[in-house]
N, C-alpha and C positions, 0 to 999 in steps of 0.2 A: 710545383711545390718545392724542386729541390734546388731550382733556382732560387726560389724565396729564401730559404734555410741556407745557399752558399754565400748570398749575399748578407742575410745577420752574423753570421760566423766573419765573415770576412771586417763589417762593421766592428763585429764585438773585439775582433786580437788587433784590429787596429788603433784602438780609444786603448785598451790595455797592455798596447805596445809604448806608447806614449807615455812615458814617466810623469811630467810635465803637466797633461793634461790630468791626471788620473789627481793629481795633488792639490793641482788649482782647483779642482769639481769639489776636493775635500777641506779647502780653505776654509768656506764660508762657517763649515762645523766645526772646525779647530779651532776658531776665532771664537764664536759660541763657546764651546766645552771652558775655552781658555777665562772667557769672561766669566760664565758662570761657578767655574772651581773655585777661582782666583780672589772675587768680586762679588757677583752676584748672591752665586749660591747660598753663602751664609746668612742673605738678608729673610731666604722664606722661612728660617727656621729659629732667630734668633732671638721670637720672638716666643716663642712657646716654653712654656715653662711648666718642670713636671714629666715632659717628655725624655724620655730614653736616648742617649745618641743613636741608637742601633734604631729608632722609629723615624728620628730626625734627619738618617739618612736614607732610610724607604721614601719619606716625605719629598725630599730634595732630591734625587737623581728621579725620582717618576715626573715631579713637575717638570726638571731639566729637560731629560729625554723626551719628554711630551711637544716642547720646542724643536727640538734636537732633528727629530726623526722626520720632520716635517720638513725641514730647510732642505737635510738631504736627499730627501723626494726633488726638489726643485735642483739644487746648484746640481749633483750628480744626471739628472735627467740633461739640464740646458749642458753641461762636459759635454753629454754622449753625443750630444747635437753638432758639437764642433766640427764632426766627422761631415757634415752638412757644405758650411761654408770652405772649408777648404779643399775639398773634393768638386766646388764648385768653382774657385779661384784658381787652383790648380788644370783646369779640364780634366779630370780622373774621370767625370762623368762619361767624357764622349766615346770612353771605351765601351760602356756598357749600352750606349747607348747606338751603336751599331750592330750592336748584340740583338737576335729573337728574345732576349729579355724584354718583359711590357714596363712602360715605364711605372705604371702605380705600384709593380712588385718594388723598383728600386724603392720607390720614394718610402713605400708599404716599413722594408727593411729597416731603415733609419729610426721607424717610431717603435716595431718590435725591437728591435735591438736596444733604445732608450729602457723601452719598460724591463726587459730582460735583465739587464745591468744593474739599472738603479734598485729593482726589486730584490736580487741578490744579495747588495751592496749591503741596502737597509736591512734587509729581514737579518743577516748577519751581524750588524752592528745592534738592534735589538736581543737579538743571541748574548750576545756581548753584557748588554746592560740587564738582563734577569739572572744572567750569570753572577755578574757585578753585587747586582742588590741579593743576591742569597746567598753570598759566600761573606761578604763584607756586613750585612746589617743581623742577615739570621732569617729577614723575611721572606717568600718565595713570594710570587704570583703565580695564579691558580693558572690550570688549565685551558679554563675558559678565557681568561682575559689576556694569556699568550695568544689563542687563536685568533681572538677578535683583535691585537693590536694588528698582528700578522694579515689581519685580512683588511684591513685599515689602510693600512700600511700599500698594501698594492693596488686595492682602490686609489689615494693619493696620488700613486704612481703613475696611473692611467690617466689621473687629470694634471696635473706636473705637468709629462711628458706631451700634452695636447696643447698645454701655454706653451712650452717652452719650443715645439717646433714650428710654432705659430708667429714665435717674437723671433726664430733663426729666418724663417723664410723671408723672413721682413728685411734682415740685415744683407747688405752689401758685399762687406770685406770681413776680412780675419780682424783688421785690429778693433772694429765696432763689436766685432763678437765678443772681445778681451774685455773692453771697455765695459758691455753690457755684465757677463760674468764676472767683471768686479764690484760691480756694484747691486745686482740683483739682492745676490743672498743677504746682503747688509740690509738692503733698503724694504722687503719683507718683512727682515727681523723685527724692525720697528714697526713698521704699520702694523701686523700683525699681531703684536703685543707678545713678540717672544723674547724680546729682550728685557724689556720688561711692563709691567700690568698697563692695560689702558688707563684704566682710570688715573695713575699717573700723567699722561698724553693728556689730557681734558677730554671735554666731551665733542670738540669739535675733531678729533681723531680718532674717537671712537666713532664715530658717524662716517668716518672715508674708511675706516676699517671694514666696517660689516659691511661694506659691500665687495672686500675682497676675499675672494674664497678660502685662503691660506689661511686668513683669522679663524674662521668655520672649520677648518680644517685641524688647527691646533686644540681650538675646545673642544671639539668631539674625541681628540686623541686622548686631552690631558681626564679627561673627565671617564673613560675610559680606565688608564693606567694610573686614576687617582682612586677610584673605590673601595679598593681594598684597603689602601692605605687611611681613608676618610673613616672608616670602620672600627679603627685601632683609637679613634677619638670622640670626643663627644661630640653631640650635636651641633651646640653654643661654636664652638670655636671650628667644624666643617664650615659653617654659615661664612665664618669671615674669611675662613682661607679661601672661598669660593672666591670673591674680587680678588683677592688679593694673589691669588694659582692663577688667577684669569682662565676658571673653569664655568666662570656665568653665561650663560648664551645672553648676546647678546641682541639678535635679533635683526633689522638694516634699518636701518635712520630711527633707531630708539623704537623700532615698532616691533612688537613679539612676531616671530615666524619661528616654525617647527626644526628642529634640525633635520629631520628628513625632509622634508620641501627643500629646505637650501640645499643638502647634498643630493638631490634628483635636479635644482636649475643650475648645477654646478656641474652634474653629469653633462647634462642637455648642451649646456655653454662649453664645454669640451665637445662635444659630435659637431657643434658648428665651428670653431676654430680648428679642429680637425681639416673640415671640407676646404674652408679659407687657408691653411697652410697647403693643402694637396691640389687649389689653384695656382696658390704662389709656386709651388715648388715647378709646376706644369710648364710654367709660365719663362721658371728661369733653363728650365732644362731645353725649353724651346728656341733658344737664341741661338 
């Protein structure tokens, strides 16, 4: 065990030694915030009429964040990974690897230390935004749906962190890892419908969409940190901001499925990219 805990500790002030790394993990969401303050933002709200600013902006930072918290589940989690490939590139491994250290605690290390980090990062940066929303609008969110984003939230974390060390074990070198890290958290955004609504995308991207879990992953979040806000209006016009929030479950290929089903084969589909990364990783530490 205390091998296990020297080596997350050692993971962790590594990736948070890194300036570099710690900033490019936080691109993908600064790019977001950036688009949505700047651009976006004003489109989910510009449309209600009647409405209070102080509602208008309950409305717009939970849809935001709903996006938001999601991305940094993934880009933050694939950062932590980095510590992966250049510890491989480097031979940093073959130290440990003459060690009575067993190799599944190394490889073990890499993905606690992913969820540890990115789980931190996030649950703080939602700190951040309930803070944001009741000092700024007047509105709080309750109790209950702090807990449940918070517990949302690290669930995510745990499926995040199972793609993303699934898609490092795959890569080669350092600069495929850059290459993949620039482009990931963008290329989610989109399919996903965090930049913005499917139904924008047509129906044939909403069809590649529901079958990635991050789509699923955003409704259940926004739809979550939308209720209370959905509360504050009427009926008539929840119905439309539901498409237009991109809080409709969508279901996979236009067909209704439960969102508990999807987050248990989303679960499931994590335990098995888990095993296939703790091959590959086997595989590379073996040479």
């Amino acid at each position: 065990m205390h091998d296990l805990v020297s080596l997350v500790k050692r993971n962790t002030l590594t990736f948070l030694r890194d300036k570099t790394a710690v900033f490019f993990s936080f691109l993908s969401v600064i790019i977001l915030l950036a688009l949505y303050f700047l651009f976006i933002g004003k489109q989910y709200t510009s449309d209600l009429e009647g409405v209070s600013d102080q509602l208008k902006t309950y409305l717009s930072v939970s849809v935001i964040m709903g996006g938001v918290l999601v991305i940094n589940t993934v880009s933050l989690a694939l950062g932590v990974m980095g510590n992966i490939i250049t510890d491989l590139q480097f031979k940093r491994l073959d130290a440990f690897l003459v060690t009575p250290v067993k190799r599944y605690k190394i490889i073990l290390s890499y993905y606690i230390t992913s969820i540890l980090v990115t789980s931190v990062l996030t649950l703080f940066m939602w700190i951040l935004t309930f803070l944001y929303v009741g000092i700024f609008s007047g509105y709080w969110y309750s109790f209950l749906t702090i807990l449940k984003v918070s517990g949302l939230i690290v669930y995510f974390t745990f499926i995040s962190a199972t793609l993303m060390i699934f898609l490092t074990t795959i890569l080669k070198s350092v600069n495929a890892f850059g290459a993949l890290s620039g482009v990931l958290g963008t290329l989610i955004g989109f399919i996903s419908g965090i930049y913005m609504p499917l139904f924008v995308l047509g129906k044939s991207m909403a069809y590649v969409a529901s079958v990635v879990p991050f789509t699923h992953m955003t409704i259940l979040l926004k739809q979550v940190i939308l209720n209370e806000p959905y509360q504050e209006l009427p009926p008539v016009v929840v119905e439309n901001l539901n498409v237009f929030y991109g809080t409709q479950e969508i279901g996979v290929f236009g067909q209704p499925v439960s969102m508990v089903i999807l987050m248990l084969l989303t679960l499931l589909l994590g335990f098995v990219l888990l095993y296939f990364a703790y091959r590959n990783m086997n595989k590379k530490m073996g040479k």
